[in-house]
Structures are given as C-alpha cells and as structure tokens.
C-alpha positions in Angstrom: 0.0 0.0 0.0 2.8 2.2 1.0 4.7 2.4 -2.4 1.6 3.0 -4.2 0.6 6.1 -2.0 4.0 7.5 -2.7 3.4 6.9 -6.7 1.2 9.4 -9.0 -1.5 7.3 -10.6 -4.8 7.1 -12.3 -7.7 5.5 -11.4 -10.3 3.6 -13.7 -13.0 3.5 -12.3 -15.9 0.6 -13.9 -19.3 1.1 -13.6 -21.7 -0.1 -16.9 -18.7 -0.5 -18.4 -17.7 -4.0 -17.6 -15.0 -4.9 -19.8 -11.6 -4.2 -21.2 -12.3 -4.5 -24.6 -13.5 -1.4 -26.5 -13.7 1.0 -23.0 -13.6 4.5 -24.0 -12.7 5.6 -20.5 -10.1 2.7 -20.1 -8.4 3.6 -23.4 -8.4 7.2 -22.2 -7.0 6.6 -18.7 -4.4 4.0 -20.5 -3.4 6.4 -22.1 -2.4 8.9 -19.5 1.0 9.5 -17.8 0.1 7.3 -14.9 -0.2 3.7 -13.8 -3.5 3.1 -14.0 -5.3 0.7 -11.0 -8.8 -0.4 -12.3 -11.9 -0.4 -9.6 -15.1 -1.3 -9.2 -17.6 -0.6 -6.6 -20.5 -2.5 -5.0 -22.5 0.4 -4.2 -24.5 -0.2 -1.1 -26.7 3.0 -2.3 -28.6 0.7 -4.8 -27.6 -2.9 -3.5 -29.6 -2.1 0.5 -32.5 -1.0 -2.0 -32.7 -5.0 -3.4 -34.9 -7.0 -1.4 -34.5 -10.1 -3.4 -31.2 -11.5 -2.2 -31.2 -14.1 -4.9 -31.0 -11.2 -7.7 -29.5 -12.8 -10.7 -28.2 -9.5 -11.6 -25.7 -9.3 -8.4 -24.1 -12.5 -9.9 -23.7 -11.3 -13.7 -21.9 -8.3 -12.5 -19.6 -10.2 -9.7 -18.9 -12.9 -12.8 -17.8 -10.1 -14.9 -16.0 -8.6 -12.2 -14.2 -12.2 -12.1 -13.8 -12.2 -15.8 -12.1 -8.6 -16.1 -9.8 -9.6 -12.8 -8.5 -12.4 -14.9 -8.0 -10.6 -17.8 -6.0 -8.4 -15.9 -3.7 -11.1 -13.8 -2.7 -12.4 -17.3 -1.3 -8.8 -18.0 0.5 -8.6 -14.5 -2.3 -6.2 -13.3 -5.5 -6.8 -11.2 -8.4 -4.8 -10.1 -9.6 -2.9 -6.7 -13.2 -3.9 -5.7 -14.7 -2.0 -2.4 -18.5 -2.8 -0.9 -20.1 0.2 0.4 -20.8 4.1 -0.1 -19.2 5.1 -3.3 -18.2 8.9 -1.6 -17.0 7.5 1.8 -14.7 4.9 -0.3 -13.3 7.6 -2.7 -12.5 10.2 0.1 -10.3 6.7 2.1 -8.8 6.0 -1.3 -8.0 9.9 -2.0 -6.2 9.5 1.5 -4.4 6.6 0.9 -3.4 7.3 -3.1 -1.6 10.0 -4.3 -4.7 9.9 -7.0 -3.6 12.7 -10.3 -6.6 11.5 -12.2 -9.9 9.6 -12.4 -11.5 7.9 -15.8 -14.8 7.1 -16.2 -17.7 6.3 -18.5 -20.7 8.5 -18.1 -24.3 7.3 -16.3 -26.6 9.7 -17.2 -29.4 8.5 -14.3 -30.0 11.3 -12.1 -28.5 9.3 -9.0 -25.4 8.4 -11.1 -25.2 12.2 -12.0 -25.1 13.7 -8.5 -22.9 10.9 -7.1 -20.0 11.5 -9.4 -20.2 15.2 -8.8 -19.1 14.5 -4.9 -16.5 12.3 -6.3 -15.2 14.8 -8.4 -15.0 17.1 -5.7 -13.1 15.0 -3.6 -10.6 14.5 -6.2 -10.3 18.2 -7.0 -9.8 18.9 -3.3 -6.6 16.7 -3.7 -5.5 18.8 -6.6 -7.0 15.8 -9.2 -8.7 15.5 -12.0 -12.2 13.6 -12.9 -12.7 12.9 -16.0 -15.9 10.8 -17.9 -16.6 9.7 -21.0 -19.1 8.8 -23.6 -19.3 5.0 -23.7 -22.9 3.1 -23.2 -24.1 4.4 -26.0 -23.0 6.0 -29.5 -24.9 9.7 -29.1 -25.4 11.3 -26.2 -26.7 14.6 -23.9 -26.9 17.6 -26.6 -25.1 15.8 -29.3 -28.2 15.2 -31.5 -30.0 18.7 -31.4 -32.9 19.9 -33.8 -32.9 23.0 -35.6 -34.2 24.9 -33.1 -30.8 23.8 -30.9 -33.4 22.2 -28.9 -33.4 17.8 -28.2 -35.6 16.4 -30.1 -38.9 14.7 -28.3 -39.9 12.5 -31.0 -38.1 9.5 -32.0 -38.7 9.7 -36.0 -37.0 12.8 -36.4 -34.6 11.7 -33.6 -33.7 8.5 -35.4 -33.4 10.4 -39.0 -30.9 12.6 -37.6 -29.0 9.9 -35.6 -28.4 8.2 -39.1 -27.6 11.0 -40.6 -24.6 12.2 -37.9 -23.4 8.7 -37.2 -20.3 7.5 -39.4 -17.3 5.5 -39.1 -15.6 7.7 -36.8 -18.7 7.3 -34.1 -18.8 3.3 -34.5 -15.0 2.5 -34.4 -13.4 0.8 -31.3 -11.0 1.6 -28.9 -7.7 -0.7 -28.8 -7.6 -0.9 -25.3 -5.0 -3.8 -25.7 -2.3 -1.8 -27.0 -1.9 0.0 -24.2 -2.4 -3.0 -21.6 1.5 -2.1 -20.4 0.0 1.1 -18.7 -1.6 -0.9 -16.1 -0.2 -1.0 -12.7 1.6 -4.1 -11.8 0.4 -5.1 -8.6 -1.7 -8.0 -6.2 -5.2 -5.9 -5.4 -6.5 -7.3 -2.0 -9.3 -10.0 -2.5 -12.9 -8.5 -2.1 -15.7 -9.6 -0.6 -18.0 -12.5 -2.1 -21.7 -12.4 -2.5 -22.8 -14.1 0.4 -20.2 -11.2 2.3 -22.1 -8.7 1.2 -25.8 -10.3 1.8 -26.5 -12.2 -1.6 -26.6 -15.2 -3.1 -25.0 -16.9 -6.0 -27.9 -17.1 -8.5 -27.5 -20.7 -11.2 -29.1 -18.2 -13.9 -28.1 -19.2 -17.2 -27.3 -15.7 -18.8 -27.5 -15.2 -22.5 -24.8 -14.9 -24.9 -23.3 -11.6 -25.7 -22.8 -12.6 -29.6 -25.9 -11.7 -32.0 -25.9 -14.5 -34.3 -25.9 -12.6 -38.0 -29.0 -15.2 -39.1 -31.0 -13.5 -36.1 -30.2 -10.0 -37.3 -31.2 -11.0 -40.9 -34.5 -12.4 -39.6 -35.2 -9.9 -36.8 -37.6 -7.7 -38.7 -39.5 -10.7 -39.7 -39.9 -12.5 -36.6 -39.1 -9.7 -34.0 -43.0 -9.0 -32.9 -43.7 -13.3 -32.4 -42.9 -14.0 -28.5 -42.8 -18.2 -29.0 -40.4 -17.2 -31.5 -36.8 -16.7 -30.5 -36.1 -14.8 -32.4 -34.6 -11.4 -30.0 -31.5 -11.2 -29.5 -31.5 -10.9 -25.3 -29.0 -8.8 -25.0 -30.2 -6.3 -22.8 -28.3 -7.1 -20.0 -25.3 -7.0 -21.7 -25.8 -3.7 -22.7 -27.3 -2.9 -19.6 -23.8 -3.4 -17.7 -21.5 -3.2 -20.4 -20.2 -6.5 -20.8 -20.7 -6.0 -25.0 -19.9 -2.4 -27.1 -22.4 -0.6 -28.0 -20.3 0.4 -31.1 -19.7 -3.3 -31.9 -23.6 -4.1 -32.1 -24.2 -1.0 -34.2 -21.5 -2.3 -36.6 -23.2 -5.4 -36.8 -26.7 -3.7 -37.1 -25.5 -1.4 -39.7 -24.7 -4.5 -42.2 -27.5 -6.9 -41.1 -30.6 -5.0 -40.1 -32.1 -1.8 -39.9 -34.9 -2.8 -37.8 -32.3 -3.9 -34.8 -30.3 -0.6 -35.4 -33.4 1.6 -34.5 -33.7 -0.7 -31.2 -30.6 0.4 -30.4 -30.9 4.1 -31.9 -34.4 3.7 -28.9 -31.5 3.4 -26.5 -29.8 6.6 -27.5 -33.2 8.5 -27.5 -34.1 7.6 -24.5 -30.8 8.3 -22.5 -30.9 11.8 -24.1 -34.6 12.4 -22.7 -32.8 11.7 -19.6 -30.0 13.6 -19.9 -32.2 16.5 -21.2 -35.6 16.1 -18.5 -34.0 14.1 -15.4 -37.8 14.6 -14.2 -38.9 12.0 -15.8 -36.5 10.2 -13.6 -37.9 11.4 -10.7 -41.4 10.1 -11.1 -42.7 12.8 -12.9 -44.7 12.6 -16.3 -42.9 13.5 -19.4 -46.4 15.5 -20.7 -47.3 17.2 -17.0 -50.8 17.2 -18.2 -50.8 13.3 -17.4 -49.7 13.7 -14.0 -53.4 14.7 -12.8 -55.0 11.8 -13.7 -56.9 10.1 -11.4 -55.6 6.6 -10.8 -57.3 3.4 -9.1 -55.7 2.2 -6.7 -56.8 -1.6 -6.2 -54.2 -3.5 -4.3 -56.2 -6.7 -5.3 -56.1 -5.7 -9.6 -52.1 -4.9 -9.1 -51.6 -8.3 -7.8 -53.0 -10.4 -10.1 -51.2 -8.7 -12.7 -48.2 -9.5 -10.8 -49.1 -12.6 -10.8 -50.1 -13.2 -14.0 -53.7 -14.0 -12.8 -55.8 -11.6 -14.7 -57.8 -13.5 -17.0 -56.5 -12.1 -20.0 -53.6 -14.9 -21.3 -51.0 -12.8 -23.4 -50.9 -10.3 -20.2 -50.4 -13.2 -17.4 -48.1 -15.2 -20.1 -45.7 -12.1 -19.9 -45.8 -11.5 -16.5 -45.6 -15.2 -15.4 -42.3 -15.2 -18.1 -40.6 -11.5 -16.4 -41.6 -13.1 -12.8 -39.5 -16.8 -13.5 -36.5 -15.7 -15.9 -36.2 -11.8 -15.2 -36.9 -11.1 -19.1 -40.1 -10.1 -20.6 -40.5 -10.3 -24.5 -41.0 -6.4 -26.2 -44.0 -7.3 -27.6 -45.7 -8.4 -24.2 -43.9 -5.2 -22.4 -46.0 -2.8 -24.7 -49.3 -5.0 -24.0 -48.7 -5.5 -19.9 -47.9 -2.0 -19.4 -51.1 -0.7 -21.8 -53.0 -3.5 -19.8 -52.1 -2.2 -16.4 -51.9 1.8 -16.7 -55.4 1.8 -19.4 -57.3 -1.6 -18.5 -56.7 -1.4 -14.6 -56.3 2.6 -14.6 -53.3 1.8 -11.7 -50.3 4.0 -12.0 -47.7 3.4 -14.7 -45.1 4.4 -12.0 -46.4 0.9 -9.7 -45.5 -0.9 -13.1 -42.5 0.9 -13.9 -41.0 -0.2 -10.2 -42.2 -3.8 -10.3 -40.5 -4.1 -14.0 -37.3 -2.3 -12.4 -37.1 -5.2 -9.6 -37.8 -8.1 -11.6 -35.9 -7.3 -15.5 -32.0 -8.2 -15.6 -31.9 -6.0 -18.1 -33.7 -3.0 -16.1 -32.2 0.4 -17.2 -34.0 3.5 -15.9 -34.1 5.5 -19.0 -35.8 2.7 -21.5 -37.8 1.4 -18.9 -39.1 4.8 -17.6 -39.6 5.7 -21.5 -42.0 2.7 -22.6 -43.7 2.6 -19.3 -44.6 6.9 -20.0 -45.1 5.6 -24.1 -47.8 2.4 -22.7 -49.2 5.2 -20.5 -49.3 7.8 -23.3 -47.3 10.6 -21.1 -43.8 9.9 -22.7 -42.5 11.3 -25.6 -43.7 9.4 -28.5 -46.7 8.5 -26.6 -49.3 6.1 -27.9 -52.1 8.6 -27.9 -54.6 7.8 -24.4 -57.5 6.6 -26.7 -54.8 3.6 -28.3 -56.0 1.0 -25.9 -54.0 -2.6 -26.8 -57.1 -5.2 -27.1 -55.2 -8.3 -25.8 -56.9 -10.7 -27.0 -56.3 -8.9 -30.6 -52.6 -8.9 -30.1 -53.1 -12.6 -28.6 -54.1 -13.7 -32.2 -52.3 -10.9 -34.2 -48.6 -12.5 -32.2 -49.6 -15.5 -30.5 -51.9 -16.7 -33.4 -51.2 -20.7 -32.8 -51.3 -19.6 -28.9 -47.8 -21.2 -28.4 -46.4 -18.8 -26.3 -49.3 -18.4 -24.0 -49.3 -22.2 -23.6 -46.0 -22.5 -22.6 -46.3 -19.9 -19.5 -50.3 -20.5 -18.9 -50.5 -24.2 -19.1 -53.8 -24.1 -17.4 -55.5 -22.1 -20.4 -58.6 -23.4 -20.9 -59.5 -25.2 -17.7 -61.4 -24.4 -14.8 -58.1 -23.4 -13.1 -57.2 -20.5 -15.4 -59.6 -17.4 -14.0 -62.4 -15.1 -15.6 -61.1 -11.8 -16.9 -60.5 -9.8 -14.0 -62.3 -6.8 -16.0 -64.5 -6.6 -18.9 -62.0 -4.7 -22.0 -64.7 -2.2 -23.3 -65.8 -1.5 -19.8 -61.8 -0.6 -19.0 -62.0 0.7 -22.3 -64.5 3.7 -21.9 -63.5 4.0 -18.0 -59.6 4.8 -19.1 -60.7 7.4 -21.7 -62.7 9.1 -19.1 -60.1 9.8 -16.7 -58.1 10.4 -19.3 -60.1 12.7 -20.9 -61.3 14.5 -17.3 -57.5 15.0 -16.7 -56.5 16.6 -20.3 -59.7 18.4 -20.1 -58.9 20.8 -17.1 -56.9 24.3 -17.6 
C-alpha cells in the first residue's frame, strides 16, 4: 500500500462499463502519464434497496467482475473492488493514493449524475482530475439537437438525424489492448463474495453476448412473435456493459435496420434523460398526465403481478418476467397498456415492479416505454390507443404457443375469468383520461 501512496496514478473506475475491450474511458486513462489501478464498486446506495437477495443481476456483474480480474492477472495487473458508499470509499482511497486522475464512462441516471459530482470534488480537493466519458451508448446529452438547438422529443426525427450524424468515426473501437503495459503491476486485496455482502449466487443461465448474423437478418420478420426466439437478449449485456455498444451497431448497420433503431431507442431515451432528469424522478414527461386520477386496487395490481388476470397474453408475460427476469418487447408494450389503461393503476407501480424483476432493467428505457404504454412519454401512444389483448393474442400469438408455454392451465377451470370486462376498461380509461387533459 505504501509504495503505491508515494506513486502518482490514475484510477479507472468501472461502472456499466464492464469490460476491457473497446472502454472509451479505459483507453483514455491508458493512455495517460500514470499507472492506472482499475476499480469497481458494489454500491450499497442501490444494492440495501434490493430485497431479493437471490438477484441474478448481483451474480452477472460479480462474474464479470471475475472475468475482467482475470483478464488483468494475465497482463500482471489486477483490479480494486470496495463494498459500500461510493463517496465515503473515494475520500479513504483519496487518502491513501496519491490519486492525479480519475476515468470514467458516463451514467446519465439522475442518481449516477449527482454521485459523481461528490466524487469529483473529492478528487479536485486533492488537486485531481475527474474525468468521464461517452461510452454506453454512440450519441449522447446535446449531441443530436434539432434545428431549433433544442433535443428532439420524438423518436422519427430523432432516429433520422441519428443516421444521418453517425459514421465510421462514431462506431469505431478503442484498442484498449495496446496500451495494456500502462496498467499498474500489482496484487489488489481479495474482495468480498456475494454471500459477504448479503447475496446469493444465483445458477441463472445468462444469455450470450454474440448476435448470431442469421437473427439479425431475420429480426424484422420474426421480432414482434414471442414463441419465437427470435430477439437477441442482449439487454443485459448492454445494460452493464459486458458488449460495445459500437460493436452491435456495426453489426446492425450491415445486417438490419430494424435492430439498429432498437438500439438508436436506446440513444433517444438516455438523451430524454440527460435533457428532462424529471422523468426520472417520477414525474410525467407530458405534466398534463400527472393529474389523472388513478385506481388504486391493491387486489387488480396483484393479479397482474401474478399473471392472474384473466387475459392470457398479459399473465403469459408477467408469469415469463416473474420466472426468468426477461419479458419479450412485444408483451412489455401490452402488460404496461394492460395495467396503466385496462386497470387505470399507475404506470409508476409498473415501472418499479419491472425495475425489480428485469435483468436488463435500465432507468431511462424502462421509464420511456412505461410513460409511451401510458401515453405521457414522448412518442406516446395517444390515451385513446388501448391494446385489445386478445387482438394482439391472435395478431402475435396466433397458434397460442407462447401463452401455452407460460399459462398451461389455459382453458381449464383453473385459469380465472377476466379480471375486467376490456370495453368497460375501455371507456372508463378514456374518461379519466379525458377529465385529466380536459382541465386548464
């Protein structure tokens, strides 16, 4: 510890980031005039929040922790890892390294945001530097503006403009590996295990981080068919970093357009973020929304928890988000419609229960299609679209394959009535919407 304290170095510091390939951040602080030591923190900020100590998520991050500490033993380096308050840990490791500078990818959450400006501070009172950069996605903040200088708050023009800006320059990687020599050659301390820090190792079998090329040709055609599988799942690779963003838009680029705008979705929505942390905060994107008056039947939320509601394409996505943490797009769209219109509960109940369950949760996409089902998002399905289930049942589920694999007691006395009658929710949702939108 002592001769490191006595040495000038950089810190990288991993947060969505996790990987050594293709890390803008890394390749920056590689590149500096320091040894660089790489860290990660298990912030206790978000992990006290997690009831579920079984969250599969907590073991995909400590398994790419493990993955990125090997990685680094083969190049003679190895990788800090702390458990606890991310601004009590930097001001004990701004005492005990003579820190010049800090790397780091930017988290555009409003949490993320505020915590790294009281990191920042501490390093600046020790006469360092803190730097971020643009990493999880290929745009970002004010870097796609309209011509008015303003963001744009529809995803169309958004999208056109995204195309038209992004080049080679933009999708290109960063050869982290040349520069592996820059790390600092040293033994980190071992860190704390799962069950240390009050989890459990989950036996989840994560997806793979490679797109297949035949799923990307096929994507637009099969993209909207849940029994299908035909998405490429991986949002929770994004989600933490574990695969370049600029790799998969490569790969979009030359195999489909459809799966590019997915991702250009990603963009948009990190941007609204940036641009209206509100909506981050709870708050309606359209504040005209945020006066309508909601049910709130403890009963009706949980059977849709559940899956219990009577309507089978709604309980076959929630019974598939509640046993393997994922939820098909499709089925998002219809379970969020189905509990903000058909139910008239909250989007933001929905919008929590989706954040605890989904390994790929991420604030700013979930937060956007939960405000789009609700129609108080940007690009908002009007209020008076209301998703007929059983129309998208037979529209995506036509042979009912997918329903029968999570509902396999469709069509017995065991499976329930509909919990509500859909042109009864039908005209009730348009009223309060319309008594809302109505008032001045």
């Amino acid at each position: 510890m002592s001769s490191k304290a006595k040495e000038k170095i950089a810190v990288f510091w991993f947060r969505r980031d996790l990987r050594l390939h293709d890390n803008a951040g890394l390749y920056r602080a590689l590149k500096s005039d320091y040894p660089v030591i790489p860290l990660f923190i298990f912030d206790r900020n978000i992990l006290d929040q997690i009831e579920d100590k079984n969250d599969s998520r907590l073991t995909f991050i400590y398994n790419a922790i493990l993955q990125i500490r090997k990685e680094l033993k083969n190049n003679g380096s190895d990788i800090l890892v702390h458990y606890g308050f991310p601004v009590e840990i930097w001001k004990k490791l701004s005492e005990e390294y003579d820190i010049a500078e800090v790397y780091t990818n930017s988290d555009y959450e409003p949490y993320a945001t505020d915590r790294d400006s009281e990191v920042a501070q501490i390093i600046q009172k020790k006469n360092g530097v803190f730097k971020a950069y643009k990493d999880q996605v290929i745009f970002e903040k004010n870097e796609i503006l309209n011509q008015k200088n303003m963001p744009y708050t529809v995803f169309t023009a958004y999208s056109r403009a995204w195309k038209s800006k992004c080049n080679r320059f933009y999708l290109s990687s960063y050869p982290t590996e040349k520069y592996f020599d820059n790390l600092y050659k040293w033994k980190a301390p071992d860190f704390p295990s799962l069950e240390e820090m009050g989890f459990r190792k989950s036996d989840y079998n994560f997806p793979s981080s490679v797109v297949p090329v035949e799923l990307l040709q096929r994507y637009e055609k099969e993209r909207d068919f849940p029994a299908m599988e035909s998405t490429s799942r991986i949002g929770i690779h994004l989600r933490f970093g574990t695969v370049s963003i600029r790799k998969l838009a490569r790969e979009a680029q030359e195999n489909s357009s459809v799966y590019l705008s997915e991702l250009i979705w990603r963009d948009f929505y990190q941007q609204i973020l940036w641009n209206f942390p509100f909506v981050g905060t709870g708050k309606a994107f359209r504040a005209a929304y945020d006066r309508i008056k909601w049910r709130y039947d403890k009963e009706d939320f949980r059977k849709w928890c559940e899956g219990k509601t009577g309507y089978p394409l709604v309980d076959a996505g929630m019974r598939q988000l509640n046993e393997i943490g994922f939820m098909h797009n499709r089925l998002r769209m219809v379970t969020a419609s189905f509990l903000s219109k058909h139910l008239l509960i909250n989007w933001r109940l929905g919008e929590a229960y989706f954040a605890d369950k989904l390994l790929d949760y991420d604030l700013a996409a979930n937060n956007g299609g939960w405000q789009w089902a609700a129609g108080s998002g940007t690009d908002a399905a009007p209020y008076f679209r209301i998703f007929n289930p059983e129309a998208q049942a037979k529209r995506f589920d036509s042979k009912g394959e997918y329903i029968k694999r999570w509902v396999p007691e469709i069509g017995t006395d065991a499976y329930p009535e509909p919990i509500v009658d859909h042109q009864f929710a039908r005209d009730r949702c348009l009223k309060a919407y319309k008594e809302a939108l109505d008032q001045k």
